[in-house]
C-alpha positions as CSV (number, residue, x, y, z in Angstrom):
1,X,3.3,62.6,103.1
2,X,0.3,60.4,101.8
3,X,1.2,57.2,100.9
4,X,-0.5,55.5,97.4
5,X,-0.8,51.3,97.9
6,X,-0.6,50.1,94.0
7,X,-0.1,53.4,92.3
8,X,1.8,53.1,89.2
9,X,5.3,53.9,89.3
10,X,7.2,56.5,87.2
11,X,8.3,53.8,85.0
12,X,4.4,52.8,84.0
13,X,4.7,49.8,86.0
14,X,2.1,48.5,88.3
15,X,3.9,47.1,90.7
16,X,7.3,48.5,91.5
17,X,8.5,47.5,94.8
18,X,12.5,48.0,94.2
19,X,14.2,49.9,91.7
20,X,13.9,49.2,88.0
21,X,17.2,47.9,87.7
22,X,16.8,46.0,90.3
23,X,12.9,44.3,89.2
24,X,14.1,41.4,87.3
25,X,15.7,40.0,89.9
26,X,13.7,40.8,92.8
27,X,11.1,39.5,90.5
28,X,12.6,36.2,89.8
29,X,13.9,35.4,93.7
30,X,10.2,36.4,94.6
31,X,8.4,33.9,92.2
32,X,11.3,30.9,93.0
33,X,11.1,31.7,97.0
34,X,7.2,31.5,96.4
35,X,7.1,28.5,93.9
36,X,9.1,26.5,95.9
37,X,6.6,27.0,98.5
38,X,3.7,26.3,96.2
39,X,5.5,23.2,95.0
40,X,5.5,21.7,97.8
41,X,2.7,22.6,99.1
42,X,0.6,22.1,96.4
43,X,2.5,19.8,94.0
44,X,0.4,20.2,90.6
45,X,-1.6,23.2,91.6
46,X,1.1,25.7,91.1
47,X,-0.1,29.3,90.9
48,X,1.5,29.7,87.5
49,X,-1.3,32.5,86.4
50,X,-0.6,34.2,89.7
51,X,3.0,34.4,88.9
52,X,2.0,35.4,85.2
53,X,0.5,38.3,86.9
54,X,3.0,39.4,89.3
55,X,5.7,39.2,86.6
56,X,3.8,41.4,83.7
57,X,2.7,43.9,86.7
58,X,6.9,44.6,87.5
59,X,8.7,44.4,83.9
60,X,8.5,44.5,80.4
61,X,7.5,41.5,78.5
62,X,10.9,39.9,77.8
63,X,12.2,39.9,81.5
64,X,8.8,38.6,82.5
65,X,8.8,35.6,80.7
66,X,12.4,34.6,81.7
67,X,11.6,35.4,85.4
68,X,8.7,33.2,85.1
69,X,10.2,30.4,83.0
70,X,12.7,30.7,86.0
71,X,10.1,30.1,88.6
72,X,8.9,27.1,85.9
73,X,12.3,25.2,86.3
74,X,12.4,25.6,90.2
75,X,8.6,23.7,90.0
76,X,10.6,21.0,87.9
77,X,13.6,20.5,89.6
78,X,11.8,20.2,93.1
79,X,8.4,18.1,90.9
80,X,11.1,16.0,89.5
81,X,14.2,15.9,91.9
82,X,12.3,16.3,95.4
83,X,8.7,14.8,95.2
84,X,9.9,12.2,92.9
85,X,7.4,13.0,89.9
86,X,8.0,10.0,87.2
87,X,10.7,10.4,84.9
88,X,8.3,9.1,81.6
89,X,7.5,11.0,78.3
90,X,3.7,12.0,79.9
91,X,5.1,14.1,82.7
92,X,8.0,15.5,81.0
93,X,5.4,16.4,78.2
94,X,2.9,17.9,80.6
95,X,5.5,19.3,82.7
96,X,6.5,21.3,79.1
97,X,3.0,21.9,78.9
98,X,3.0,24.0,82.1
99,X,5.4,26.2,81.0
100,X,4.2,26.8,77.9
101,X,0.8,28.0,79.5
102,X,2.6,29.7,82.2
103,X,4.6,31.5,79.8
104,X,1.3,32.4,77.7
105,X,-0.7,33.5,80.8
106,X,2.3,36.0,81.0
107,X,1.7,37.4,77.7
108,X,-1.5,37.6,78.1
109,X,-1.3,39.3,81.7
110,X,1.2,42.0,79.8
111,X,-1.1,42.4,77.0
112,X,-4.2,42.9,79.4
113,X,-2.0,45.1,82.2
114,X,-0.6,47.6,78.6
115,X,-4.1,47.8,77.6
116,X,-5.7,49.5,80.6
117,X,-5.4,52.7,82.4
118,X,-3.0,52.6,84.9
119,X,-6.0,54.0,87.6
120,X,-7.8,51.2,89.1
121,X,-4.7,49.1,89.9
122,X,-6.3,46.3,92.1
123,X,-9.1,45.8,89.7
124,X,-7.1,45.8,86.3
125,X,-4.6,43.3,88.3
126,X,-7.5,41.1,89.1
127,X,-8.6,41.4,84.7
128,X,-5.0,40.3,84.3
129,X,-5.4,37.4,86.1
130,X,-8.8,36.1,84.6
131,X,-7.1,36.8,81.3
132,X,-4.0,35.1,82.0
133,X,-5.5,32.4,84.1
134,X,-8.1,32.0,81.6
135,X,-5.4,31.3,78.5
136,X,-3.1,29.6,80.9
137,X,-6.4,26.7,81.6
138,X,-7.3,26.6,77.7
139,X,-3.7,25.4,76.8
140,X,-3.4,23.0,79.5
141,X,-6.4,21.7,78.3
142,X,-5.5,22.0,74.3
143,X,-3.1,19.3,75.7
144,X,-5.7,16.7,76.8
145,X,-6.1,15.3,73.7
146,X,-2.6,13.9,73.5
147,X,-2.0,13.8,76.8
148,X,-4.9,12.6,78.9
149,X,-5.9,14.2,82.0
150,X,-9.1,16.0,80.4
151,X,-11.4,14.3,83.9
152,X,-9.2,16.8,85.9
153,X,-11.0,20.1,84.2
154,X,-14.0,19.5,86.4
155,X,-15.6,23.2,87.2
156,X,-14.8,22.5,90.9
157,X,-11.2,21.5,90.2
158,X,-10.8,24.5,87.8
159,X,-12.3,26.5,90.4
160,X,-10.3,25.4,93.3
161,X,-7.1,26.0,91.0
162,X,-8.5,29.7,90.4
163,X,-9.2,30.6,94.0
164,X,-5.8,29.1,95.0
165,X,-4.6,31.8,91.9
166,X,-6.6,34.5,94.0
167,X,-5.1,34.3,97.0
168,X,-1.5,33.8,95.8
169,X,-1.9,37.3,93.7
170,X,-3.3,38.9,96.7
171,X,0.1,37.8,99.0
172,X,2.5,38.6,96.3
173,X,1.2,41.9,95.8
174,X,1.1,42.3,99.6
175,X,4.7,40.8,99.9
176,X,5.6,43.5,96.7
177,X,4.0,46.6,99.1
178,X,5.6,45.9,102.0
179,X,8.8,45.7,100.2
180,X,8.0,49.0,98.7
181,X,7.4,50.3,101.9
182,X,10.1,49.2,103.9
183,X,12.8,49.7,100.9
184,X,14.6,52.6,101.6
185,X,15.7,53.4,98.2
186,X,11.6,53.5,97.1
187,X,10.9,55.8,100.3
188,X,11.1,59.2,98.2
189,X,8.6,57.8,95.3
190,X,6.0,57.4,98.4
191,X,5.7,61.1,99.0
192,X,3.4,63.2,97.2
């Protein structure tokens, strides 16, 4: 039996650590369980394109944009409910904002992900994330304009944010392999 980290599954996917049936939701308990984490841990540095990524790499388009718009209301609920963000029109905006770009950096994940060979798996993972984290930083800052904040895309805060993006891809698509490889019902995909 050889055993094939990030090979494309049957169903053209990328990353396919449970059953297709089952993707959407492991999908969206994944992102919530790991943006509740992120939320807390890093408040306003959420790894939105990281989640973009994870998202386009398990499903189709549709079901990845409701998984992450899912992991985008946890980040408010626990931004506005639990670490008390202000309840004013510029952080509702912004907070509207963020989901918009996270939901674009999904599309443009998918996009990048369909457009590639399916060999090469880490490296066209890491070109979804520079695409989607690239769109997902140009609409936050389309936003500035009318929403202030354009100080806070300095290259070392835009940096910072990208790294943190980097090593949140690399633990999810750890997390996603281990749950490949422990899941029984994935066991006879692993055999070659």
């Amino acid at each position: 039996m050889s055993l094939s980290l990030l090979s494309p599954s049957a169903n053209g996917f990328r990353l396919a650590p449970v059953e297709s049936r089952h993707a959407p939701l492991f999908g969206f308990a994944l992102l919530a369980v790991s943006c509740a984490l992120a939320s807390f841990a890093l408040a306003c540095a959420t790894p939105f394109a990281a989640f973009a990524v994870i998202a386009a790499a398990m499903l189709p388009l549709r079901p990845a944009l409701l998984v992450v718009t899912g992991a985008w209301l946890v980040n408010q609920g626990i931004g506005f409910g639990a670490l008390h963000y202000p309840v004013d029109g510029n952080t509702m905006l912004w907070g509207a904002v963020i989901g918009i770009a996270a939901l674009a950096a999904t599309a443009a994940s998918s996009a990048v992900l369909r457009a590639l060979p399916q060999s090469g798996t880490p490296l066209v993972l890491a070109l979804a994330l520079i695409g989607g984290y690239g769109i997902y930083e140009l609409v936050l800052l389309a936003a500035t304009p009318f929403l202030g904040g354009a100080g806070d895309f300095t290259a070392a805060i835009v940096a910072q944010i990208g790294l943190t993006n980097i090593a949140w891809l690399i633990g999810l698509v750890a997390a996603c392999e281990i749950v490949r490889l422990i899941n029984p019902s994935r066991r006879g995909h692993m055999a070659s």
